[in-house]
N, C-alpha and C positions, 0 to 999 in steps of 0.2 A: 470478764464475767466469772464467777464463783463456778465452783463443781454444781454446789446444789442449784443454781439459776441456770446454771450450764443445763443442766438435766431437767430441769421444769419448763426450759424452752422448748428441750428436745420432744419432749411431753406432749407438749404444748401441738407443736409439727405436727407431729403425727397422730392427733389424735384429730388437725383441723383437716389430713389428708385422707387418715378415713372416712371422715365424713363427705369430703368430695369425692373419694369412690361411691357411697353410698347412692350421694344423690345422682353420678351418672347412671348407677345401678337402676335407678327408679327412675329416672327419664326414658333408659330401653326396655324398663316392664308398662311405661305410657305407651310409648313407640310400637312396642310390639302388640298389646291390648288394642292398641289405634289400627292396628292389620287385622286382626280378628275381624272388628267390626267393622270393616270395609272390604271384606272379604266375605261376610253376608251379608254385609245390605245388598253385596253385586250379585251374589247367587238369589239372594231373594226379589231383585229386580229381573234376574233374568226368568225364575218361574212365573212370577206375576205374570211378565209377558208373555210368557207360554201358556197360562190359564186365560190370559186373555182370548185368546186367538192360537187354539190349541191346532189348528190344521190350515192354517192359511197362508197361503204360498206366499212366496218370499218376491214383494216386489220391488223398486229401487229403492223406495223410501224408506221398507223395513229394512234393507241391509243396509242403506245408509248409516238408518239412527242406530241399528246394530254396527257397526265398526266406527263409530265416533265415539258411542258407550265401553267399546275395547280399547280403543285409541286413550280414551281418556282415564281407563282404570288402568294401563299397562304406564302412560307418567306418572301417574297417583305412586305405583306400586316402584319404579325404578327413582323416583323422590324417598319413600320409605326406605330402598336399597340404599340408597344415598346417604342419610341419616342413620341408618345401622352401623354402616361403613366408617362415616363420624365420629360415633358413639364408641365403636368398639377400640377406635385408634386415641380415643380420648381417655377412653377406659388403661390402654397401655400403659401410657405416658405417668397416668397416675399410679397406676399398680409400680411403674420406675420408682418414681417419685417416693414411694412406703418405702419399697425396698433400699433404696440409696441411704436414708435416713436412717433407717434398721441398722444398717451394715453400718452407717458412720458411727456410731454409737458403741459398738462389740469391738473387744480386746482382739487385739494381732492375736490369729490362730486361732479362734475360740467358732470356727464355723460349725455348725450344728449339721445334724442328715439333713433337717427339714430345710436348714439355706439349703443347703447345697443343690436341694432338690427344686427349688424354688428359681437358684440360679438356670437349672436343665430345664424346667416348664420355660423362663423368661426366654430362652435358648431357642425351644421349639415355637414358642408364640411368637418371637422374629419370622422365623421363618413361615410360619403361616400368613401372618401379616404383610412378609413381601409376595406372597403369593394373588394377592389380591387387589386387582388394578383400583387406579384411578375412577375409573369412568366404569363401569361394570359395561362389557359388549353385551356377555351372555347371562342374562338376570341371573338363569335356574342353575347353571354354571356358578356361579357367584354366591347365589344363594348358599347355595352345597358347602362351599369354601367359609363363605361367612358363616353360617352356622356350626363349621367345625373348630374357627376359632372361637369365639363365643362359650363353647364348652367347654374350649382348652382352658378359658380364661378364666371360667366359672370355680374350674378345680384351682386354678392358680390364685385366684380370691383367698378361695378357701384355707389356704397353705396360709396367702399374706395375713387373711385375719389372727391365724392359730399362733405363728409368730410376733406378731404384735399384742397378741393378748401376752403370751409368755413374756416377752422386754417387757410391757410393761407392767407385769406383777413383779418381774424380779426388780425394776426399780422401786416399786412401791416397799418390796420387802428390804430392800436396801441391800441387794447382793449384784455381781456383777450381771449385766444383762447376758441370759442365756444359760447360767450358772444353775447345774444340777438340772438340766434340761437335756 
């Protein structure tokens, strides 16, 4: 293959990998929106119920239907942990995936601050991500942890987009990728 087909593929890569960032991006702002809203319908089931029958004692029945109504919202709620947990490790693999391509493409030597720095986010987002079981035991435990990678990841986005816009202006401009960056 030619330099220039060489680099219209490369192009090509990575502009099809951002978009599949994207789209996990916007399946975890569905995901997460889908929490919001099932995290009041349950609060607004539970007042309902308590306007119903604001002082009436609690008899088998009512705590039954109450603890099958928790039963049923705490798998709702560790299935969404589930799928975060998915999401975020799908989210990884592709944030790899920019950056391997990035880096295939730049001249021996020519790493930038912002690799470099991207290299120490990828670093730290390891290890947060081994920090986070399989199976979550302790949701709100987990939670905690998922939502600190999530944010780690968010910044680490942000790095991979700014990078990828820079390679690919300097190939548009036709100068080495990174070059006067």
């Amino acid at each position: 293959m030619s330099g220039e087909g060489e680099l219209a593929g490369h192009e090509q890569r990575l502009e099809r990998l951002l978009h599949e960032l994207g789209g996990i991006l916007f399946r975890r702002e569905r995901l997460l929106d889908r929490e919001r809203r099932t995290r009041n319908r349950v609060r607004m089931e539970q007042i309902t119920e308590e306007a119903r029958h604001p002082f009436a004692q609690l008899d088998r029945e009512t705590l039954v239907r109450e603890l099958e109504r928790e039963l049923g919202y705490q798998r709702l709620r560790e299935q969404e942990l589930q799928e975060r947990l998915q999401l975020a490790r799908l989210r990884s693999r592709k944030q790899d995936e920019i950056l391997q391509e990035i880096s295939r493409h730049l001249p021996p030597g020519r790493e930038s601050p912002l690799l470099e720095d991207l290299h120490a986010r990828t670093r730290r987002r390891e290890e947060l991500l081994a920090n986070l079981p399989e199976r979550p035991p302790f949701p709100q435990e987990t939670t905690r942890r998922l939502e600190e990678l999530e944010d780690h990841q968010k910044h680490l986005d942000d790095l991979l987009y700014r990078l990828a816009e820079r390679h690919l202006l300097a190939l548009h401009h036709g100068q080495t990728p990174d070059e006067g960056h």
